[in-house]
Backbone as CSV, one residue per row, in Angstrom:
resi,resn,N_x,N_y,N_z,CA_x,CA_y,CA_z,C_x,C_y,C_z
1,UNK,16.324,-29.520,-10.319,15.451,-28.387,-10.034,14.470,-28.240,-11.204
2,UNK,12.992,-27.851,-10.800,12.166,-27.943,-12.512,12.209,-26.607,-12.584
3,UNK,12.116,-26.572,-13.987,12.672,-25.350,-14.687,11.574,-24.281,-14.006
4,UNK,10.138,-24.267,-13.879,9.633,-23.309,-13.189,10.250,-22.656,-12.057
5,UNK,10.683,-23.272,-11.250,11.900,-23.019,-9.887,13.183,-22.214,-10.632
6,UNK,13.555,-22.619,-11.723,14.634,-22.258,-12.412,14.608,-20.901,-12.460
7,UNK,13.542,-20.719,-13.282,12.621,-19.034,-14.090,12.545,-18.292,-12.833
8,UNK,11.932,-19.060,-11.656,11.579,-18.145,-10.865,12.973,-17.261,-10.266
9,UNK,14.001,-18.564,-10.121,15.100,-18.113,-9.485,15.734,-16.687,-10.323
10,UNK,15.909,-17.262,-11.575,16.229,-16.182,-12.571,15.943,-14.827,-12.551
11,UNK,14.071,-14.817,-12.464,13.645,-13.493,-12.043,13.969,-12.802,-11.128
12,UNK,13.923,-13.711,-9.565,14.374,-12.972,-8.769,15.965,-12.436,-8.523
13,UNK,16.786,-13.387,-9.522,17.631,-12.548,-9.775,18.162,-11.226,-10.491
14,UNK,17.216,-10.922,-11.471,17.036,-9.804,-12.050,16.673,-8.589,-11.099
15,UNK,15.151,-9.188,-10.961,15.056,-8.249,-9.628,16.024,-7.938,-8.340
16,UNK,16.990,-8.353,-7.960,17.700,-8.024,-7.052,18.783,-7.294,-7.850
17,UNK,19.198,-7.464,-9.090,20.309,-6.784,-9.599,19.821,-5.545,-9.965
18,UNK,18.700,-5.196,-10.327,17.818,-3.502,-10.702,18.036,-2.952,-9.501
19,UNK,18.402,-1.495,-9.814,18.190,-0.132,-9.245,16.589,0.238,-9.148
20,UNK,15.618,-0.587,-8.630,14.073,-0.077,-8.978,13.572,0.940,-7.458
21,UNK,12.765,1.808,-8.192,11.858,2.725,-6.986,10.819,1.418,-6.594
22,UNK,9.960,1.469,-5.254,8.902,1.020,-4.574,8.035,0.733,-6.009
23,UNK,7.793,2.075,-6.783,6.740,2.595,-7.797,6.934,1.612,-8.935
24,UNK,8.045,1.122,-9.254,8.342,0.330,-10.111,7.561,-0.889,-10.480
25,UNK,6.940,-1.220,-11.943,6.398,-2.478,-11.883,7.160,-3.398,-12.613
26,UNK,7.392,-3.874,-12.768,8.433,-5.436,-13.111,7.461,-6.624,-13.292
27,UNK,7.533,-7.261,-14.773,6.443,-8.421,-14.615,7.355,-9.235,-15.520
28,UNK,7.107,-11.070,-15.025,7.495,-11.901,-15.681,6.805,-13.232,-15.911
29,UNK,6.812,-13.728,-16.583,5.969,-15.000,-16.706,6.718,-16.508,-16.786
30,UNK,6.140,-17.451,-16.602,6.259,-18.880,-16.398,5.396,-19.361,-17.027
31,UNK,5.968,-20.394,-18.309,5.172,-20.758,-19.074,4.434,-22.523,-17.970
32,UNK,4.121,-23.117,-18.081,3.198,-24.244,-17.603,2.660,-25.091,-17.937
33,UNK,2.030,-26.281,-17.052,0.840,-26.982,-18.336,0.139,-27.156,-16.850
34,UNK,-1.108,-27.092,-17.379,-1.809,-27.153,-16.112,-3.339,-28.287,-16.358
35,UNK,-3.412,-29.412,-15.302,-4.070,-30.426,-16.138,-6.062,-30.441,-15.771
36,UNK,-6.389,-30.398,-16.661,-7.934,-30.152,-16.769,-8.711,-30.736,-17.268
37,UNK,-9.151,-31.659,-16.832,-10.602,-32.472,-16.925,-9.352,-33.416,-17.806
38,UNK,-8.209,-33.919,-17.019,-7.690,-34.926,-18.025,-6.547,-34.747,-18.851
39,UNK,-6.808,-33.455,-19.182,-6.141,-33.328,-20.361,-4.951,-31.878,-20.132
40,UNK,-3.736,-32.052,-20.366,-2.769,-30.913,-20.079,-2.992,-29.897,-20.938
41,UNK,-2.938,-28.611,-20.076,-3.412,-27.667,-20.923,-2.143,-26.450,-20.583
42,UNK,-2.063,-25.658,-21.551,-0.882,-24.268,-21.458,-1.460,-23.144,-20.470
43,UNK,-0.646,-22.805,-19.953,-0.813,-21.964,-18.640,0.784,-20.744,-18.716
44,UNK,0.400,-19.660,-18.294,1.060,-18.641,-18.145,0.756,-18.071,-16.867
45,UNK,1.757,-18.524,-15.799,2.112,-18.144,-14.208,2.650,-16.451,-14.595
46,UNK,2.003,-15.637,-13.816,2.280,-13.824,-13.910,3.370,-14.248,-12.543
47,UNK,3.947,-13.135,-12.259,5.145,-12.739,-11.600,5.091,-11.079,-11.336
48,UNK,5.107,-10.974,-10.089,5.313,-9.397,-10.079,6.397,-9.035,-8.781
49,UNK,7.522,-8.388,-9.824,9.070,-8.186,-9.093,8.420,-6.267,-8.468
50,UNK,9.641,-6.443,-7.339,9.748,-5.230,-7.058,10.796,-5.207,-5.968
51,UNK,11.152,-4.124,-5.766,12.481,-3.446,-4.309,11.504,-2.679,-3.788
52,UNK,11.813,-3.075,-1.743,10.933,-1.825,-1.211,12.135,-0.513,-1.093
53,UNK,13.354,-1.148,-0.853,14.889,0.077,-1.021,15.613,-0.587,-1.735
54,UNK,16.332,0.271,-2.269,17.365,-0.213,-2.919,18.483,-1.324,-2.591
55,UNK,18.931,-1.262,-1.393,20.199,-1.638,0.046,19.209,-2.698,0.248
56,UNK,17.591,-3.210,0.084,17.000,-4.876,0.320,16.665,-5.806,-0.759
57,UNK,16.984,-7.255,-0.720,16.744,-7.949,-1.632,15.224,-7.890,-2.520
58,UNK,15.424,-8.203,-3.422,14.325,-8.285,-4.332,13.329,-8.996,-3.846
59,UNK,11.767,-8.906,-4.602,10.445,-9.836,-3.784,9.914,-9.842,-5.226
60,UNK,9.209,-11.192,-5.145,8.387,-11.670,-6.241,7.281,-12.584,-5.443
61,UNK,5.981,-11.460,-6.246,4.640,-11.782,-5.879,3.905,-12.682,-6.958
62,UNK,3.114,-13.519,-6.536,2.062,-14.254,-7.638,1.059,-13.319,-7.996
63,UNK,0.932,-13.111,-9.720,0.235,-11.624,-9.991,-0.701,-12.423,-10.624
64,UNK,-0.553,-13.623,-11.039,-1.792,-14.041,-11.657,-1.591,-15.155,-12.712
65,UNK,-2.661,-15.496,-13.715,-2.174,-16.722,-14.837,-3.220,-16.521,-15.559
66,UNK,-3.191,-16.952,-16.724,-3.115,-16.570,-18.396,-3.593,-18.027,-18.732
67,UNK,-4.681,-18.548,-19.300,-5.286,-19.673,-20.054,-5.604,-19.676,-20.976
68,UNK,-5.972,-20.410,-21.801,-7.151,-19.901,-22.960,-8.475,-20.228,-22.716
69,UNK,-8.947,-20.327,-21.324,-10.054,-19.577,-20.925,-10.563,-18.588,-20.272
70,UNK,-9.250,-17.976,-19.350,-9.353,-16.442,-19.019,-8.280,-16.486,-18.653
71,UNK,-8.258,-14.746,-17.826,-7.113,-14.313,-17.368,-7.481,-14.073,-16.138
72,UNK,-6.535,-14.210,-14.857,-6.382,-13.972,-13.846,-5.900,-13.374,-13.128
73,UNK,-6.469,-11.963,-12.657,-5.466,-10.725,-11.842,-5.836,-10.693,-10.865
74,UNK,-5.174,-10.092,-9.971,-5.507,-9.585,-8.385,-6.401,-8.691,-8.452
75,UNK,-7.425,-9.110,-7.327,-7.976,-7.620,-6.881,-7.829,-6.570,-6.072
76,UNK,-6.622,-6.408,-5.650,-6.258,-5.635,-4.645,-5.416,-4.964,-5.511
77,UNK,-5.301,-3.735,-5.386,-3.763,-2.557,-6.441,-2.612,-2.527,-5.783
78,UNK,-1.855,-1.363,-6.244,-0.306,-2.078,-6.152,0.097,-1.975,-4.860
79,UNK,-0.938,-0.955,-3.990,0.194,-0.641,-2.494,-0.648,-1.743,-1.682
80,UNK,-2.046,-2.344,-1.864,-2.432,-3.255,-0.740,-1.249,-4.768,-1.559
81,UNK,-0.938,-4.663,-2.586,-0.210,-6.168,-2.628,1.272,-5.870,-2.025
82,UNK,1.922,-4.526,-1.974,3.006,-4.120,-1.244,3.196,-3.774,-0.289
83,UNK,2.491,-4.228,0.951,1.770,-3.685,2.134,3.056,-4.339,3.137
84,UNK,3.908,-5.012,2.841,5.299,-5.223,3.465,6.294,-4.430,3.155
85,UNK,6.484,-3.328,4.283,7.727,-2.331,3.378,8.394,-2.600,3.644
86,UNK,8.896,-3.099,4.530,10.635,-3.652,5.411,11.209,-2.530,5.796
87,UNK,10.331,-1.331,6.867,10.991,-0.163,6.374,12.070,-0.296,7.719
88,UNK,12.829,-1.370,8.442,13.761,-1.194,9.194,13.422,-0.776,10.863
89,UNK,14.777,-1.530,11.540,14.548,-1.500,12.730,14.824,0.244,12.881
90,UNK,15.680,0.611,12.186,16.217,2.360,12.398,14.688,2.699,12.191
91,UNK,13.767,3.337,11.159,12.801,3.676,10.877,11.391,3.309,11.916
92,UNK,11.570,1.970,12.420,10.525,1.539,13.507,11.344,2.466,14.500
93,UNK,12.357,2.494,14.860,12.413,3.482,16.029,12.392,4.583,16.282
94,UNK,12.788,5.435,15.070,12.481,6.825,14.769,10.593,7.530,15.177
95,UNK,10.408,6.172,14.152,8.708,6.509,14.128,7.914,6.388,15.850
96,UNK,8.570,5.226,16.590,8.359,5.168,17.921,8.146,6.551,18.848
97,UNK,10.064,6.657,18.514,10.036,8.561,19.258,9.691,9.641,18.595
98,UNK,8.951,9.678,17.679,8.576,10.914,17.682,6.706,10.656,17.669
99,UNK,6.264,9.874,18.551,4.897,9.558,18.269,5.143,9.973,19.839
């Protein structure tokens, strides 16, 4: 397994063992080499953990990467990148009957 797969696994094991709110931000990184015009260069893979409930497994999003020629973030904020709530078949049906 390459160790990036490793890290990742790791994180998302963290993240599944936290007590976190929705609100919660959680960030981790993956170090890299990433190859450019030839030549391997250092790279920092972002990671962004979170729980939509407590009782569902953890999720890890690609938040971005780190060079030494820039940095790379999302442009969307935290609820359009969390726009999967998993909020349940109970909750889809609730919301059904009372609409």
């Amino acid at each position: 397994m390459p160790i990036n797969d490793i890290v990742t696994f790791q994180a998302k094991a963290i993240v599944d063992s936290l007590r976190l709110d929705l609100d919660d931000q959680l960030y981790f990184y993956v170090e890299e080499e990433e190859e450019v015009e030839g030549e391997a260069k250092p790279r920092l893979s972002l990671l962004e953990g979170y729980k939509v409930r407590p009782d569902l497994p953890g999720k890890l999003l690609d938040y971005g990467s780190w060079t030494s020629e820039r940095l790379r973030l999302p442009r969307e904020d935290l609820w359009q990148r969390r726009k999967d709530m998993q909020v349940g078949a109970v909750a889809e049906l609730r919301l059904l009957l009372y609409k």
